[in-house]
DOVO-926384 format. One line per field, with one value per residue (C-alpha): chain; z, x negated, y negated. Coordinates in Angstrom, 1 decimal, padded with zeros to 4 digits. Each point is the difference from the previous one (the first is absolute). Example, Ala and Ser with C-alpha at 12.3 -4.5 7.8 and 13.67 -1.06 7.14 Angstrom:
<atoms>
chain: A A
z: 007.8 -000.7
x: -012.3 -001.4
y: 004.5 -003.4
</atoms>
This chain:
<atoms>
chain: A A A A A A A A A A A A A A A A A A A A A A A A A A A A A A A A A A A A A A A A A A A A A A A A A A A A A A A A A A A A A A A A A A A A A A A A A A A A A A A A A A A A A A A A A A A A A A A A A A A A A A A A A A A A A A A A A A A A A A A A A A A A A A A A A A A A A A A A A A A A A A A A A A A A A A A A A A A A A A A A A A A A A A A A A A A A A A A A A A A A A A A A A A A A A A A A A A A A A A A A A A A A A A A A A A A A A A A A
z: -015.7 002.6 -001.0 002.3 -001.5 001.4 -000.1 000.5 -001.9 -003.0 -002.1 002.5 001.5 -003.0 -000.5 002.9 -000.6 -003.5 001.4 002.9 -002.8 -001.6 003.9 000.6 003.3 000.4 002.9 -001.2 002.0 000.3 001.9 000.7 003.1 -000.6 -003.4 001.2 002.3 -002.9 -002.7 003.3 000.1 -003.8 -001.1 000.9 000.6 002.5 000.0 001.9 001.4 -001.3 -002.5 -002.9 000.5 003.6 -000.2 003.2 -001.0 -003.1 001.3 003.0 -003.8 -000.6 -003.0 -000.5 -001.1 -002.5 -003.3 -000.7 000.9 -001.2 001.0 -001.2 002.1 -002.1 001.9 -002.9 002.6 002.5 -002.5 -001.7 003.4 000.9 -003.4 000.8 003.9 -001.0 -002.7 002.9 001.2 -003.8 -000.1 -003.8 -001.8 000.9 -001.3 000.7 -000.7 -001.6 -000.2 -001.7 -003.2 000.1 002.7 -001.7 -000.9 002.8 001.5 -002.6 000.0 003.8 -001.3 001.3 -002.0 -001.7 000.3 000.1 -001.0 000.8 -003.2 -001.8 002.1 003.2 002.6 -002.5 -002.1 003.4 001.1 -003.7 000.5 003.4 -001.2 -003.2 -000.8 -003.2 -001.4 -001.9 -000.2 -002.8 000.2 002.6 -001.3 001.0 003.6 001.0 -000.5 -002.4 -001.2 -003.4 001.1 -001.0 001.1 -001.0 000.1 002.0 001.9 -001.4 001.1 -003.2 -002.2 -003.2 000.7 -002.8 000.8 -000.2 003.4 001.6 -000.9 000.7 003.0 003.1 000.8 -003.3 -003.3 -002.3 -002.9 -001.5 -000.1 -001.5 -002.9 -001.1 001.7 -002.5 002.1 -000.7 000.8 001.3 -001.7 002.4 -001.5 000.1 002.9 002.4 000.1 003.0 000.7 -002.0 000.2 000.3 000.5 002.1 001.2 003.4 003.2 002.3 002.9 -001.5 -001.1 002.8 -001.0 -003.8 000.7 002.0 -003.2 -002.7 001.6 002.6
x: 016.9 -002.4 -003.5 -002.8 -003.2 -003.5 -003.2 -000.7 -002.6 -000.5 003.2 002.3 -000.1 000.8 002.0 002.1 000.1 001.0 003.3 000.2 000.5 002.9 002.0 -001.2 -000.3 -003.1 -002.4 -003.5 -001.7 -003.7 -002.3 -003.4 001.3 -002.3 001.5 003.4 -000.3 -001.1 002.6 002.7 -001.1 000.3 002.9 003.8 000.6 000.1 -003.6 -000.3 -004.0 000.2 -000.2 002.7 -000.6 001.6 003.4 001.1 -001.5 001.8 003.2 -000.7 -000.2 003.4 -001.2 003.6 001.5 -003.3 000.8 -003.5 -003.3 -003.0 -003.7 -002.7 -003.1 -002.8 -000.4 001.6 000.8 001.6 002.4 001.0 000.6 002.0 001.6 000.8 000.8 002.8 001.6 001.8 001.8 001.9 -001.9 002.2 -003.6 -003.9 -002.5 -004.0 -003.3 -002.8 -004.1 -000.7 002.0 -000.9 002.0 003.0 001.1 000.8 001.8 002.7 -000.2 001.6 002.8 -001.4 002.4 -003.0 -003.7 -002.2 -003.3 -001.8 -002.1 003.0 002.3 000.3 002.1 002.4 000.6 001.1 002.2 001.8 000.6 001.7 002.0 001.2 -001.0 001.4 -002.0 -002.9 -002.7 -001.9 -002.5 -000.3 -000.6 -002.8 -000.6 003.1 002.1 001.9 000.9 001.4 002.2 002.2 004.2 002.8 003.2 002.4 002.0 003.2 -000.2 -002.2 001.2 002.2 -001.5 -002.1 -004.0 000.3 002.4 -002.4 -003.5 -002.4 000.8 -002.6 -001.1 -000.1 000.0 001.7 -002.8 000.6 002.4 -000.2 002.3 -000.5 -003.5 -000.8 -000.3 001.6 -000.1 003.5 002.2 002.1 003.0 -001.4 002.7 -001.8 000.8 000.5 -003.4 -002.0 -003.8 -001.3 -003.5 000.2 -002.2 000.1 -001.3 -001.8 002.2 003.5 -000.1 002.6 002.4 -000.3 000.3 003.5 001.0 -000.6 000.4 002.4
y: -011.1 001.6 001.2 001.8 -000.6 002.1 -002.1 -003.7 000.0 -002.8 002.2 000.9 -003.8 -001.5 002.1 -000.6 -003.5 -000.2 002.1 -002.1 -003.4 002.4 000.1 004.0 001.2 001.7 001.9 000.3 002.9 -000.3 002.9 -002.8 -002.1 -003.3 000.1 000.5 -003.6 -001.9 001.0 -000.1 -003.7 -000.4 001.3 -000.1 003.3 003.2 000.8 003.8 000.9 003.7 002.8 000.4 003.9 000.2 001.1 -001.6 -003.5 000.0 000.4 -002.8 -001.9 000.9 002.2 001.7 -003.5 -001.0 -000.9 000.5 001.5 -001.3 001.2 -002.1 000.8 000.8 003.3 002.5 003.0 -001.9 -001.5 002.8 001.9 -003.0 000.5 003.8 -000.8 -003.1 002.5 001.6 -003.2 -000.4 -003.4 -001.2 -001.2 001.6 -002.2 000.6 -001.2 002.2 -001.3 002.5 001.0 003.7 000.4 -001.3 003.0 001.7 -003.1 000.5 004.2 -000.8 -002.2 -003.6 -002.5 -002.4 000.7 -003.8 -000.1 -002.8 000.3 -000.8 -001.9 -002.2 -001.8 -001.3 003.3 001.8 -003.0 -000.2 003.8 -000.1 -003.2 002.0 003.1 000.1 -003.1 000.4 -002.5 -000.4 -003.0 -002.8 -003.5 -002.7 -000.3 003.0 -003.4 002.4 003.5 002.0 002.6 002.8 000.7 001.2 -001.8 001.4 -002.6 -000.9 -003.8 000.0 002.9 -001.6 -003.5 -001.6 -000.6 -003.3 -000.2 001.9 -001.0 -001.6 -001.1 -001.6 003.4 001.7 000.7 002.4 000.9 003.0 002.6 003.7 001.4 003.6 -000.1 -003.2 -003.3 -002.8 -003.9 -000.7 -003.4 -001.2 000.8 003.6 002.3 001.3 003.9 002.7 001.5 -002.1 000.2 -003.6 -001.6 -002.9 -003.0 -000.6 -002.7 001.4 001.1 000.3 003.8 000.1 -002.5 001.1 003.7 -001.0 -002.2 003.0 003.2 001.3
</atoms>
């Protein structure tokens, strides 16, 4: 997976290194050029000195074969006309920050993918979004040692098995499933249906690895 992200700020750093632990390739494009040095020296990545709204610096980043695009400076405007400019390039996923949640709107009214506020969400929301767009967190546990989220079975490794020869395993646990919009506590020798909706425990850093294991 490659991902561009815009800003190397506090978000968009973290950012780039919590994708970096899951073996993403990433170019983080920051406009200030002291800050650019200093997250070049910290992170293990393509750092580009620049602004995300040039056409021509974007596609030095090889913007045409992104995965992802992800603007997180805390300047609104100049993410969502990053936003608007990368739209262009068929970029799969558009993801951007927004400080302040009345602008929200109009981020989604020109088709960006996933709108982040910061008053909400942080690092690790983006990162679980880019991983797996089709999970849904719903709490994070303790320390962020561990999070409850929502999938949808869909691999058929899994499909026809019984719970108990799937869960729990090191990574995560299997603790509630959804009949007829009633949820339900799973026995093991419950089957494990097509397109199930199911609540599951997870470690910290294996969305990855347990996405792969349940859905295609």
């Amino acid at each position: 997976m490659y991902a561009i992200i815009m800003g190397g700020g506090r978000v968009g750093r973290s950012l780039a290194n919590l994708l970096i632990e899951t073996g993403a390739d990433i170019t983080l494009i920051e406009s200030d050029e002291s800050l650019c040095n200093e997250v070049a020296a910290d992170l293990d990545a393509l750092v580009v000195c620049g602004n995300g709204t040039n056409s021509k610096l974007l596609e030095e980043s090889n913007i045409e074969d992104a995965d992802f695009f992800i603007a997180t400076t805390g300047n609104d405007e100049a993410n969502l006309l990053s936003c608007i400019l990368v739209r262009k390039y068929d970029v799969e996923t558009i993801v951007a920050r927004v400080s302040n949640p009345d602008h929200e709107e109009a981020f989604k009214e020109v088709g960006i993918d996933k709108v982040i506020s910061p008053e909400i969400s942080a690092a690790r929301d983006l990162a679980q979004f880019v991983m797996n767009p089709r999970a849904s967190k719903i709490t994070t546990l303790g320390e962020g040692d561990a999070e409850i989220i929502e999938m949808t079975i869909t691999n058929d490794k899994v499909v026809g098995k019984r719970f108990k020869e799937v869960s729990p395993t090191k990574d995560f646990i299997i603790i509630s499933t959804y009949h007829n919009g009633k949820l339900i506590i799973p026995q093991p020798e419950d089957v494990i249906a097509r397109g199930e909706k199911v609540s599951i425990l997870i470690k910290r850093g294996t969305l990855k690895k347990v996405s792969k294991k349940l859905e295609k």
